[in-house]
ROMIKE-584122 format. One record per residue (C-alpha): residue number from 1; z, x, y; chain. Coordinates in Angstrom, 2 decimals. Layout:
BEGIN
{NUM; {Z; X; Y}; "A"},
...
//
This chain:
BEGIN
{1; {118.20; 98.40; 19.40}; "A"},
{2; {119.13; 98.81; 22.97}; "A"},
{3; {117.69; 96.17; 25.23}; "A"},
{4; {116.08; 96.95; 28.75}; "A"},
{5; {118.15; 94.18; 31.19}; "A"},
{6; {115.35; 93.65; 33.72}; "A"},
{7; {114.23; 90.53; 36.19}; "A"},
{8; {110.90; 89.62; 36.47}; "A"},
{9; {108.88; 88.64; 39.31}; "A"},
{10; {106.52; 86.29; 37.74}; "A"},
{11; {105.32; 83.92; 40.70}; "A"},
{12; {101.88; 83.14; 40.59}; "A"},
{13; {101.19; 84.99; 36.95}; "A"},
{14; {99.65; 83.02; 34.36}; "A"},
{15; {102.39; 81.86; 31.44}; "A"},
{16; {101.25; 80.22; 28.39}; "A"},
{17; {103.59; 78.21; 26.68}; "A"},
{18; {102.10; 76.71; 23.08}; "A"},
{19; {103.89; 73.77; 22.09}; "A"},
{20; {105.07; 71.04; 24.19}; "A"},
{21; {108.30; 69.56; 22.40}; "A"},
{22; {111.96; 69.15; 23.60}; "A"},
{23; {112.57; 72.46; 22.50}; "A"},
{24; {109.40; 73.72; 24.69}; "A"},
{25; {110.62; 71.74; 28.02}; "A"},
{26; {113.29; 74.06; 28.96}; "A"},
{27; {110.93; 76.98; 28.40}; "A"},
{28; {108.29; 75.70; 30.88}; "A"},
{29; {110.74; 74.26; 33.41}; "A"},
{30; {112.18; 77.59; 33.82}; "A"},
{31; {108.68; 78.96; 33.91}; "A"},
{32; {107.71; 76.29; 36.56}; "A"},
{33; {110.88; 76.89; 38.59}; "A"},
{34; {110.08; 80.62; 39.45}; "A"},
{35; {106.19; 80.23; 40.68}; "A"},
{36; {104.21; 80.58; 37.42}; "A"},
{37; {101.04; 79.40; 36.51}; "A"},
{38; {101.99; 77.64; 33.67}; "A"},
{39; {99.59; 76.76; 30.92}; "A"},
{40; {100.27; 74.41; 27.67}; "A"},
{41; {98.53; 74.14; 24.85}; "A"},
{42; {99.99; 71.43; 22.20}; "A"},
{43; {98.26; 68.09; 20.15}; "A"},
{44; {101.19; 66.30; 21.48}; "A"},
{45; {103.56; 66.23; 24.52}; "A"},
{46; {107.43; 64.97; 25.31}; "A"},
{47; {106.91; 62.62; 28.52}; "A"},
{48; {108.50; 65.09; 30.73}; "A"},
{49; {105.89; 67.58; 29.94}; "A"},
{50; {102.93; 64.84; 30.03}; "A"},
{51; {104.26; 63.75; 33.74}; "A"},
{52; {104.64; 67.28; 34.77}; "A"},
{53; {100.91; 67.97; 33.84}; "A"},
{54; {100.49; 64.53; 35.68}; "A"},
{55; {101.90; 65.83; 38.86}; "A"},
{56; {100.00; 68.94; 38.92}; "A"},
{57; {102.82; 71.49; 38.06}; "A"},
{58; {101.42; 72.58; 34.44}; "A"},
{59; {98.17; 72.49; 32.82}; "A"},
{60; {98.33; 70.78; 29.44}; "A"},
{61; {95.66; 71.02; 26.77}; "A"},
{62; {95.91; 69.03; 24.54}; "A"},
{63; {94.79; 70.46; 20.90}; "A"},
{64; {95.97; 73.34; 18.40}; "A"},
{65; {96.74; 77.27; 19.44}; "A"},
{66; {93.32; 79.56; 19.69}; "A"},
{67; {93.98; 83.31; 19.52}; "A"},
{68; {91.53; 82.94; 23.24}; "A"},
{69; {94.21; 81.38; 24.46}; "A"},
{70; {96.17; 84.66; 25.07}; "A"},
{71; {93.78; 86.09; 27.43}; "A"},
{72; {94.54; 87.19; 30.99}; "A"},
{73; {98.64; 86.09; 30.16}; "A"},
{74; {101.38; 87.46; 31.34}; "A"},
{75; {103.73; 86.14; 28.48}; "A"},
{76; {103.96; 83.49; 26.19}; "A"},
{77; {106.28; 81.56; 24.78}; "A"},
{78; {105.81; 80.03; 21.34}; "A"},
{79; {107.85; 77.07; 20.51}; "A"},
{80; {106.20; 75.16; 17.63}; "A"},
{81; {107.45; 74.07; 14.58}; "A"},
{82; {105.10; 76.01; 12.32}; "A"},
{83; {105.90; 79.61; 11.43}; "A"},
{84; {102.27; 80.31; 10.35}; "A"},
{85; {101.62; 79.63; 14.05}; "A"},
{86; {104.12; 81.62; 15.18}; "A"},
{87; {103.44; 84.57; 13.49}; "A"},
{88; {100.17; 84.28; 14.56}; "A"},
{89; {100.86; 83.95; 18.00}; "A"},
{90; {103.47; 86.80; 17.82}; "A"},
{91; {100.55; 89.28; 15.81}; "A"},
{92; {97.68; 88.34; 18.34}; "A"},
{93; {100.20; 88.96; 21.23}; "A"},
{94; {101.09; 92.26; 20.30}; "A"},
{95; {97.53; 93.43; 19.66}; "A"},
{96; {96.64; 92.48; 23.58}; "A"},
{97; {99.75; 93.67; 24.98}; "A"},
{98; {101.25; 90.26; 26.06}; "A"},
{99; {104.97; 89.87; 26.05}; "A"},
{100; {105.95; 87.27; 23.60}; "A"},
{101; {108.98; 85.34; 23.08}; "A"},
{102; {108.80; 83.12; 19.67}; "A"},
{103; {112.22; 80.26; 19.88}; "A"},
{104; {114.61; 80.78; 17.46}; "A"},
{105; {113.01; 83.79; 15.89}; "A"},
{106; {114.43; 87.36; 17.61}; "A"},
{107; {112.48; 89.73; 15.29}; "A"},
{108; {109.41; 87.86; 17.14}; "A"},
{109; {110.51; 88.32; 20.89}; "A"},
{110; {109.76; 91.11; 23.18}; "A"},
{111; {112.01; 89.26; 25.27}; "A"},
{112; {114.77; 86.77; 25.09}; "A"},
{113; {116.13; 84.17; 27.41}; "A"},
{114; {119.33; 84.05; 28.54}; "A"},
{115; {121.77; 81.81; 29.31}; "A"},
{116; {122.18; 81.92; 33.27}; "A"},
{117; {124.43; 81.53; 36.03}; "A"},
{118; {122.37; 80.17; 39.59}; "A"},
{119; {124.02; 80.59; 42.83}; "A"},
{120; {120.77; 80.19; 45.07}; "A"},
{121; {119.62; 84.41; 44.98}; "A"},
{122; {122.72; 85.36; 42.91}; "A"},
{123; {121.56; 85.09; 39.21}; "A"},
{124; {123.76; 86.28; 36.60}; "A"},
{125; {122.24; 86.47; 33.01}; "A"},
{126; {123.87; 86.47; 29.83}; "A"},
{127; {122.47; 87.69; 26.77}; "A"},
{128; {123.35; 88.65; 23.06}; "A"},
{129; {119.69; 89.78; 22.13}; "A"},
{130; {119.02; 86.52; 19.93}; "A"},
{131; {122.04; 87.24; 18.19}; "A"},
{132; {124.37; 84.12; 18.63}; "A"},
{133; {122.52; 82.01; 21.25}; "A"},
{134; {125.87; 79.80; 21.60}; "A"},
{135; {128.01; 82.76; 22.83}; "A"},
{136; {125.83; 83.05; 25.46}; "A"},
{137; {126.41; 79.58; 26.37}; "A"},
{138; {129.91; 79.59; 26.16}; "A"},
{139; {130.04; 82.42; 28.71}; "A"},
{140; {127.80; 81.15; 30.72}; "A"},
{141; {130.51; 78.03; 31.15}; "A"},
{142; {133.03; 80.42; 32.08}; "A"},
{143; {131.23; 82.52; 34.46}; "A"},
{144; {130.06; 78.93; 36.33}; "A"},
{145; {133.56; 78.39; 36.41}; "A"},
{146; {134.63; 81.79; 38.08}; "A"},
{147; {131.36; 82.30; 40.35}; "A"},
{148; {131.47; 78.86; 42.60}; "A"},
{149; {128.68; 77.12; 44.51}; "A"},
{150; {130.06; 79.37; 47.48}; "A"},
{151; {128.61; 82.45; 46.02}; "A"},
{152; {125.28; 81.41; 46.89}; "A"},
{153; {125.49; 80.81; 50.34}; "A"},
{154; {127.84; 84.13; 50.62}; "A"},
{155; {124.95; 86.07; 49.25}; "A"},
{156; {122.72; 84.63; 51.67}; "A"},
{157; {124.80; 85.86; 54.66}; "A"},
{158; {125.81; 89.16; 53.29}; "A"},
{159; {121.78; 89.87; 52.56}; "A"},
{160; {120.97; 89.43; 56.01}; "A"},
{161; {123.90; 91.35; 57.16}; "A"},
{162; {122.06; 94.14; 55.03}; "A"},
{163; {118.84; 94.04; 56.21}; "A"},
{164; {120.46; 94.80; 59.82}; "A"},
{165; {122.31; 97.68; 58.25}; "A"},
{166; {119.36; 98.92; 57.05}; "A"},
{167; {117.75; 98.96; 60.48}; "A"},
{168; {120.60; 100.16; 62.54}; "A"},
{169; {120.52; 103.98; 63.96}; "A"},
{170; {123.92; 104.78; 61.79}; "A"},
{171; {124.84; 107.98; 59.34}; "A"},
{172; {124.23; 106.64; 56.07}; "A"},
{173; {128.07; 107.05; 55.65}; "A"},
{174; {128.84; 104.60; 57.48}; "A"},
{175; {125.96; 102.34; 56.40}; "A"},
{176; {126.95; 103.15; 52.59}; "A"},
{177; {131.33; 102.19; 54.06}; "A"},
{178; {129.95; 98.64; 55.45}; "A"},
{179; {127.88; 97.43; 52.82}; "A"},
{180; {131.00; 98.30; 50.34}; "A"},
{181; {133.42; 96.24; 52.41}; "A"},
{182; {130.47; 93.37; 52.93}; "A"},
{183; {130.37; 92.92; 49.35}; "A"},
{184; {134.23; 93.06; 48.93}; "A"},
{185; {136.85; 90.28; 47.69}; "A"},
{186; {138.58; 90.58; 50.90}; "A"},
{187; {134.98; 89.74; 52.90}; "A"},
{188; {134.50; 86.81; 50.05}; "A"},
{189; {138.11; 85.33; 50.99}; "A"},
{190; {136.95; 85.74; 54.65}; "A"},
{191; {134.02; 83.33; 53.99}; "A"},
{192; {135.80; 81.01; 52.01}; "A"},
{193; {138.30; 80.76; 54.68}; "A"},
{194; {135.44; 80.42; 57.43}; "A"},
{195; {133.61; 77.42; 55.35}; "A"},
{196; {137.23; 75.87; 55.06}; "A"},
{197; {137.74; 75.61; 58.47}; "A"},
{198; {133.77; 74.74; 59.19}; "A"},
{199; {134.40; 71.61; 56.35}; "A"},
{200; {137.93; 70.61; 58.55}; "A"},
{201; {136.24; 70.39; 61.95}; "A"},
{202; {134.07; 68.26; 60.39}; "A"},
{203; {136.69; 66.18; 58.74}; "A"},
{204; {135.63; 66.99; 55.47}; "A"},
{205; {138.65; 67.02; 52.56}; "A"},
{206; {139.22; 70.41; 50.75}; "A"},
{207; {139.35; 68.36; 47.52}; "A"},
{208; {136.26; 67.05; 46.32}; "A"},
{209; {134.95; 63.60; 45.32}; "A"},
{210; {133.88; 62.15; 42.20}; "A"},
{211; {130.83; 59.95; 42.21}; "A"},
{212; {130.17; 57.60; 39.24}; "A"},
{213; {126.60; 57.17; 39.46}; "A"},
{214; {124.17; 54.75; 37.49}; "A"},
{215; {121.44; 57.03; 36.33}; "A"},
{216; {119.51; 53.16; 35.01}; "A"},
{217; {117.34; 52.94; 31.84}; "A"},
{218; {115.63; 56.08; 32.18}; "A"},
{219; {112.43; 55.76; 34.80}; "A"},
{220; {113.39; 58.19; 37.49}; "A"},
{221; {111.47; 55.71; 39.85}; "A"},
{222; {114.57; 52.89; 39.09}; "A"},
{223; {116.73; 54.99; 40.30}; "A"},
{224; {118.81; 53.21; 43.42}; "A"},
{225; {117.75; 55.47; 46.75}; "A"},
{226; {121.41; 56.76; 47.23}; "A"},
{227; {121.79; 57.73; 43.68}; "A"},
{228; {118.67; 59.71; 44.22}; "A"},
{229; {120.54; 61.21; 47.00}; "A"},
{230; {123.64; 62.04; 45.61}; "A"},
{231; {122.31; 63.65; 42.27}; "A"},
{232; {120.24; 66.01; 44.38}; "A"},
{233; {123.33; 67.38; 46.86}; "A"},
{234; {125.54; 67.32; 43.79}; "A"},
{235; {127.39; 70.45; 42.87}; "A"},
{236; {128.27; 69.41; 39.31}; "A"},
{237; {126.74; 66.98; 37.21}; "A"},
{238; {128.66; 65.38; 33.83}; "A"},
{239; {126.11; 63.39; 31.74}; "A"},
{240; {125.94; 61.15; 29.05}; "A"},
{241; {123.80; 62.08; 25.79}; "A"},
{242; {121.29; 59.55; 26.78}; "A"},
{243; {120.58; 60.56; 30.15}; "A"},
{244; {116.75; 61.25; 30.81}; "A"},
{245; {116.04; 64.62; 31.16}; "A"},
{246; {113.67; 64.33; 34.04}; "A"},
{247; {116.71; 62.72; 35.63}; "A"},
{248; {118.86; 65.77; 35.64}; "A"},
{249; {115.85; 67.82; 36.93}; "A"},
{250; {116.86; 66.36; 40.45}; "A"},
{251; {120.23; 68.20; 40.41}; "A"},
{252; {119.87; 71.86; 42.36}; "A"},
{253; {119.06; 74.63; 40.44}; "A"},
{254; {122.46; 75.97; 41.60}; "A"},
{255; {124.70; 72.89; 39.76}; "A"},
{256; {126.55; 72.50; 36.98}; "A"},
{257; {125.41; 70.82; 34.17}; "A"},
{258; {127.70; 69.74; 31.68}; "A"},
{259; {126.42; 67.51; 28.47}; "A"},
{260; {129.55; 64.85; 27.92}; "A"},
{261; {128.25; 62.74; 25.93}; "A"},
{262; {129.33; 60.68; 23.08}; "A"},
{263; {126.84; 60.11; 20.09}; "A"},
{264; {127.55; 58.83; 16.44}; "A"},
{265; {128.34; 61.04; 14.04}; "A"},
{266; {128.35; 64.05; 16.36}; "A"},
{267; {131.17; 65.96; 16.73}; "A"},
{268; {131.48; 65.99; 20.94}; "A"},
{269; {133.56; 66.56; 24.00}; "A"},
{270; {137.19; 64.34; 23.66}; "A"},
{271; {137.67; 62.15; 26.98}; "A"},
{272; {140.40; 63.91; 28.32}; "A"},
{273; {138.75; 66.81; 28.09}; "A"},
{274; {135.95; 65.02; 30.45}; "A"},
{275; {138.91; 63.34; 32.38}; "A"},
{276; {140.55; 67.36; 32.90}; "A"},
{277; {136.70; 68.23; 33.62}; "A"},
{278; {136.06; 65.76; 36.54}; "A"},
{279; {139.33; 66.26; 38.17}; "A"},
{280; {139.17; 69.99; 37.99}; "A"},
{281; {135.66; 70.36; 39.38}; "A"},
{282; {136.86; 67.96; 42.25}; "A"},
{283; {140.27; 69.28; 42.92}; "A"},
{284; {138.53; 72.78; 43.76}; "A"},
{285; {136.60; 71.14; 46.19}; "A"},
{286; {133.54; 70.26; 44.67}; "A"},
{287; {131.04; 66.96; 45.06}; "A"},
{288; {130.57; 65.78; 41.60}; "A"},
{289; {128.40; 63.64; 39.82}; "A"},
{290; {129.72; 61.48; 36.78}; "A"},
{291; {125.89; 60.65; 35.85}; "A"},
{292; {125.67; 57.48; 33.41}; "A"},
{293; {122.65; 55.60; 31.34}; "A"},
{294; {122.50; 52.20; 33.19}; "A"},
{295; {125.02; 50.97; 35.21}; "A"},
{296; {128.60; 52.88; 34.92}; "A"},
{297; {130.79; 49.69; 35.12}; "A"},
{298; {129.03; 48.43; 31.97}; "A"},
{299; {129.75; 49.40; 28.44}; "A"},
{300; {130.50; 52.74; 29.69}; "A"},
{301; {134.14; 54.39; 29.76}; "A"},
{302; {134.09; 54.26; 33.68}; "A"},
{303; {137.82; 52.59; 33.49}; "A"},
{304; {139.26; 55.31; 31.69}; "A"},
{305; {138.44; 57.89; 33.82}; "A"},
{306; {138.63; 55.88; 37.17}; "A"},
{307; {141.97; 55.55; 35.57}; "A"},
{308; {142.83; 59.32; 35.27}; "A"},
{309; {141.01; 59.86; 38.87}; "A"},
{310; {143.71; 57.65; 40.85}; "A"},
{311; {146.47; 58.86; 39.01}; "A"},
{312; {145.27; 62.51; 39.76}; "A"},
{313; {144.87; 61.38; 43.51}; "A"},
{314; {141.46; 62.03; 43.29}; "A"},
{315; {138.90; 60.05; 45.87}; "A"},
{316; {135.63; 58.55; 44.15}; "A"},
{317; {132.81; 56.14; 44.87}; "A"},
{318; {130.79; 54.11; 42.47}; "A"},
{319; {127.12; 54.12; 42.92}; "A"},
{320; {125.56; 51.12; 40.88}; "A"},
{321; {122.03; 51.07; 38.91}; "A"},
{322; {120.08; 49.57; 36.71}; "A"},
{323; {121.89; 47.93; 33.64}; "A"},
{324; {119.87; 48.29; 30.41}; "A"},
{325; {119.70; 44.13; 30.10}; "A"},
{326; {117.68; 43.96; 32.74}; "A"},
{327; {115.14; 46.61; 32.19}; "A"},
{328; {115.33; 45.42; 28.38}; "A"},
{329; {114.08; 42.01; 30.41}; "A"},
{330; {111.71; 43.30; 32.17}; "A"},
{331; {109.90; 45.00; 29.85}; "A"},
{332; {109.76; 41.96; 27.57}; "A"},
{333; {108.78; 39.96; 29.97}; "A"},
{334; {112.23; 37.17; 29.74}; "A"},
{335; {114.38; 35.59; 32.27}; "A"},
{336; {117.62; 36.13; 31.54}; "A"},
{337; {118.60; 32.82; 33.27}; "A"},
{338; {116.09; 30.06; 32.70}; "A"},
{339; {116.95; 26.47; 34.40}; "A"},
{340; {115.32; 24.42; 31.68}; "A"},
{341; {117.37; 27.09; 28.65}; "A"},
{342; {120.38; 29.10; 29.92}; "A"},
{343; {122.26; 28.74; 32.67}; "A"},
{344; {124.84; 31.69; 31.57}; "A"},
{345; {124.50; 35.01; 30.58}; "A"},
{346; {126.75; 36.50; 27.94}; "A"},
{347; {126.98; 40.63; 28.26}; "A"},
{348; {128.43; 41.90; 24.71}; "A"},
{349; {128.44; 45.32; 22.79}; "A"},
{350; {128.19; 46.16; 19.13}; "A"},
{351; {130.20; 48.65; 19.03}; "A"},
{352; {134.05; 48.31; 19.85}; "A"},
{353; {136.84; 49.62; 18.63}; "A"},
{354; {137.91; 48.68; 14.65}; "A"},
{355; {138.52; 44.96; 13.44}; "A"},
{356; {137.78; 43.68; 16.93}; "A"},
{357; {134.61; 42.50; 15.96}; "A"},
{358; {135.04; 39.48; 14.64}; "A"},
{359; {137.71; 38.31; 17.61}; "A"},
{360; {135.25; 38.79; 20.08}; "A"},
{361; {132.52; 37.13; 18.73}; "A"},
{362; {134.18; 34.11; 17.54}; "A"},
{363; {133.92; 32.12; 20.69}; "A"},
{364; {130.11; 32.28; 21.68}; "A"},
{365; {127.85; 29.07; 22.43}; "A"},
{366; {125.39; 28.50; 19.88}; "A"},
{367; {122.93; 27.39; 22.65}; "A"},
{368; {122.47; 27.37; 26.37}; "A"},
{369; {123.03; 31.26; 27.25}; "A"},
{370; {121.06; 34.70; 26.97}; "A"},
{371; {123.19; 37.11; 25.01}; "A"},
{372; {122.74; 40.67; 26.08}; "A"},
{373; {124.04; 42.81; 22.96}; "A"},
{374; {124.13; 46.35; 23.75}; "A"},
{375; {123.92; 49.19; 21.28}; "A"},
{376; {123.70; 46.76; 18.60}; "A"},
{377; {123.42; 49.77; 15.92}; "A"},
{378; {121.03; 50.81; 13.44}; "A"},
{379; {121.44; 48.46; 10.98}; "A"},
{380; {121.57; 44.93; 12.38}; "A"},
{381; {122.14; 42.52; 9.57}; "A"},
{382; {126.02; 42.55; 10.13}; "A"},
{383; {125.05; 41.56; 14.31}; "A"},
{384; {123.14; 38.69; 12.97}; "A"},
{385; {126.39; 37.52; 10.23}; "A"},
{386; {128.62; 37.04; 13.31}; "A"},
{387; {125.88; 35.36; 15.59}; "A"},
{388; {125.25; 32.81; 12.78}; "A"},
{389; {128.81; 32.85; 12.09}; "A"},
{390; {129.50; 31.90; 15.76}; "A"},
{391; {127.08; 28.60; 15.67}; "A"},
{392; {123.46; 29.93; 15.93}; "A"},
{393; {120.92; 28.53; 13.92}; "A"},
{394; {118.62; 30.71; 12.19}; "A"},
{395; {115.53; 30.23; 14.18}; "A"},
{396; {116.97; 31.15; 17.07}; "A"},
{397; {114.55; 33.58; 18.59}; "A"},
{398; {115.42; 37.06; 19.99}; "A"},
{399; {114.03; 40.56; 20.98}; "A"},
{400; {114.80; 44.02; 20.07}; "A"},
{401; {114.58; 46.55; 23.34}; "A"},
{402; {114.22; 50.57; 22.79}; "A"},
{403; {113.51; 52.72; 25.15}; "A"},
{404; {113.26; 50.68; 28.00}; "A"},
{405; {111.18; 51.37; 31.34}; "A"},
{406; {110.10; 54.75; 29.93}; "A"},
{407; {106.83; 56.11; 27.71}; "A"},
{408; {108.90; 55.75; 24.04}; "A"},
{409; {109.47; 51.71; 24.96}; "A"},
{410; {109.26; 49.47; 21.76}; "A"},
{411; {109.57; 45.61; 21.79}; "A"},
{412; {110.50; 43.35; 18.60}; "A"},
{413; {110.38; 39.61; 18.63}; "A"},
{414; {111.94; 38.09; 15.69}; "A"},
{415; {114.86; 35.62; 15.23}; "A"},
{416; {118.22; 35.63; 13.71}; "A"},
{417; {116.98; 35.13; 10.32}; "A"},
{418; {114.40; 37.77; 10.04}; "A"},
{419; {116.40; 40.47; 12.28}; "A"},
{420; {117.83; 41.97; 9.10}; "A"},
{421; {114.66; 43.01; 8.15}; "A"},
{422; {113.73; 44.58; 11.58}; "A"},
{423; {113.62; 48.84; 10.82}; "A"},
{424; {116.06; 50.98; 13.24}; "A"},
{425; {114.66; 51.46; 16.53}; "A"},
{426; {115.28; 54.85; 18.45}; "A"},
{427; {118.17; 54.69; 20.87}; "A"},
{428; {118.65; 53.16; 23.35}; "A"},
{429; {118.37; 49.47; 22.11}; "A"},
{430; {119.36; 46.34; 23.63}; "A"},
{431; {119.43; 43.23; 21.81}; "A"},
{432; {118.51; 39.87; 23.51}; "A"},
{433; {119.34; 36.52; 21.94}; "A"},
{434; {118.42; 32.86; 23.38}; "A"},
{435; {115.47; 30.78; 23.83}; "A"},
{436; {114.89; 32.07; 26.63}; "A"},
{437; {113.02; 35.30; 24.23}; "A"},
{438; {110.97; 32.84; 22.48}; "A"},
{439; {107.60; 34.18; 22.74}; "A"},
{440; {105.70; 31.25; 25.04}; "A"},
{441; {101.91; 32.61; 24.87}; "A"},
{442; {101.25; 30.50; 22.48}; "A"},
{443; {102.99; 27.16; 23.61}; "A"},
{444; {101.54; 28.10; 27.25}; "A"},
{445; {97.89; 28.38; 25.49}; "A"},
{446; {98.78; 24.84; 24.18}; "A"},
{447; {100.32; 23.22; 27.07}; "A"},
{448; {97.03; 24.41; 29.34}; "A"},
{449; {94.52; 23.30; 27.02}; "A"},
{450; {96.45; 19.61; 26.61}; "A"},
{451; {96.73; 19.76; 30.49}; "A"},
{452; {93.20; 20.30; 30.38}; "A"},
{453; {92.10; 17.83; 28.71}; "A"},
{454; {94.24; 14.94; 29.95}; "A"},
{455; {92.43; 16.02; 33.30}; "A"},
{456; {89.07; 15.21; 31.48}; "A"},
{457; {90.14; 12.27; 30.31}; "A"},
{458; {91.14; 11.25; 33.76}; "A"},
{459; {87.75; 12.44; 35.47}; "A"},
{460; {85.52; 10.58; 33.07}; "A"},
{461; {83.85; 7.22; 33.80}; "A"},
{462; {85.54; 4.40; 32.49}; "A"},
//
């Protein structure tokens, strides 16, 4: 079947989405980005779609899919995980004449989304009717790649150009000649060569700049003012896997977006592929954003391409954020550096490179310092084999971190000998060692109620 390629004006219509899971977010935010009146119904929520609700740019109800529900829509989307539901969604929608779109499922859709190309009003949409999804994608990539950030603001001028056609006392001939060589590759150049020279009076470098910015443990709100800055001027964005989503949200519509990161067990982009990535993007003149979990000078692979960046001549700053340690610290409630129990803190990661293990664990005190172990794995009986095989007793006390600073945050207070025993947290998970985690409420209970009572004993006649 032929499909009908047609945009939709859909500001201010009523869009129900059912189903509010990662899957679902990218369906609403779309929804949301083009003026609709977006309504969810799910039991449960992703935190991205809970804050939106929060902030007033969806309504979320929270319970199961009523057939009601459908009434007065526009469209719905159904992204849920049950197909009874779906179908049932799909059925009801065709009986009332609202256009459905079920995820994953093309024989329910009266529409598909496609994979799209935003340069401000230029919007170029790919689609292979729900055939191969991934296609889509993959020419998407290459169309961002051909159509630059340029194209929008070219559109922009060349519009208004037309509406002045329009009005001018001219043959249509002639009106019908200009707009062709308005829209031509030789009036395109002419811009590009216009917004060169614009960029040199104001001393700004044809070649781009890289920006290595520390996107922190995943509360937009930690987020360093400048980085906040940066990410929402940026052009193109390369993130790691772990990078909130409501974090990228603050790119423009009209960026980039490229998904670089590294996860176990997942087949993913090489680094010199991300190292041919951020030098390309920047050597045609772009302002890029190398977006990273934390801070990017720790535990990340910052030196690498810092590495390929100078050698490529390429000019970069480093913004800095909020290292995973610390929000792991903050949301247990520790000092990392405690006077009366550490006077050093030890950074270390998990997960290094084959039979280096061992070497660089070797050499840790076995008291007086906070050990911040990052990614310390699923499994963490072989991280608490080399702490005990480095000097620390069993009892020494220390908390598991997942999730810090955001809605999915877990704390675990154990100690070395139980930590075996602890079940995998989700990702991300910082590990912090030292008696400096010891939980205190109990001891500070103690300590008041002797403090206490020496004060009686003081007060009392005699």
């Amino acid at each position: 079947m032929e499909m009908f390629p047609i945009f939709l004006k859909i500001e201010g219509r009523a869009c129900l989405v059912v189903g509010a899971g990662r899957v679902a977010e990218s369906k609403i935010e779309s929804l949301v980005r083009c003026g609709a009146k977006v309504r969810v119904v799910a039991p449960a929520a992703t935190q991205a779609v809970r804050e939106a609700a929060q902030g007033g740019a969806i309504v979320w109800e929270q319970r199961a899919f009523q057939t009601s529900d459908l009434a007065g829509a526009f469209l719905v989307v159904a992204a849920t995980s049950s197909p009874e539901v779906q179908e049932e969604i799909f059925l009801q929608a065709q009986r009332t004449g609202v256009l459905c779109n079920a995820v994953d499922e093309p024989e329910r859709c009266d529409f598909y989304y496609p994979a799209v190309v935003r340069r401000g009003p230029l919007q170029i949409a790919i689609s292979t009717s729900g055939r191969f999804p991934a296609l889509a994608h993959r020419l998407r990539e290459e169309m961002e790649e051909r159509f630059g950030p340029e194209y929008g603001a070219w559109v922009e001028e060349i519009g208004r150009a037309r509406s002045e056609l329009l009005a001018a006392d001219i043959s249509p001939e002639q009106r019908a000649r200009r707009l062709r060589e308005l829209s031509s590759e030789e009036a395109l150049e002419e811009f590009r060569r216009r917004e060169r020279q614009a960029a040199d009076v104001e001393g700004i470098h044809e070649t781009g700049k890289v920006y290595f910015v520390g996107a922190g443990p995943g509360d937009p709100e930690l987020l360093t003012r400048k980085a906040w800055r940066i990410l929402s001027e940026a052009e193109v964005v390369l993130h790691d896997a772990l990078v909130a989503p409501e974090i990228l949200r603050l790119a423009p519509a009209s960026a980039m977006i490229y998904d670089v990161g590294k996860r176990c067990g997942r087949k993913s982009i090489t680094q010199e592929e991300i190292h041919a990535l951020l030098i390309g993007q920047a050597r045609a003149g772009r302002s890029v954003v190398r977006l990273q979990g934390g801070d990017p000078l720790i535990f990340g692979r910052a030196g690498e391409e810092i590495g390929a960046l100078r050698e490529a001549g390429i000019e970069f700053e480093i913004v800095p954020g909020v290292t995973a340690a610390s929000a792991a610290a903050a949301a247990a409630q520790v000092t990392l550096t405690d006077r009366r129990l550490a006077s050093r803190v030890i950074f270390l990661s998990a997960h290094r490179r084959a039979g280096e293990f061992d070497a660089a664990w070797k050499s840790l005190p076995a008291s007086g310092a906070t050990l911040a172990i990052y990614m310390p794995g699923g499994s963490y009986e072989k991280v608490a084999q080399e702490l005990r095989k480095a000097g620390l007793a069993a009892d020494t006390p220390c908390v598991l971190v997942s999730q810090a600073s955001t809605a999915g945050e877990q704390i675990v207070r154990t100690d070395l000998a139980s930590l075996p025993s602890v079940g995998e947290v989700p990702a991300p998970a910082l590990l912090l060692v030292g008696e400096v985690t010891r939980d205190q409420t109990l001891e500070a209970v103690g300590a008041y109620r002797a403090g206490a009572w020496l004060a009686s004993q003081a007060l009392s006649p005699g």
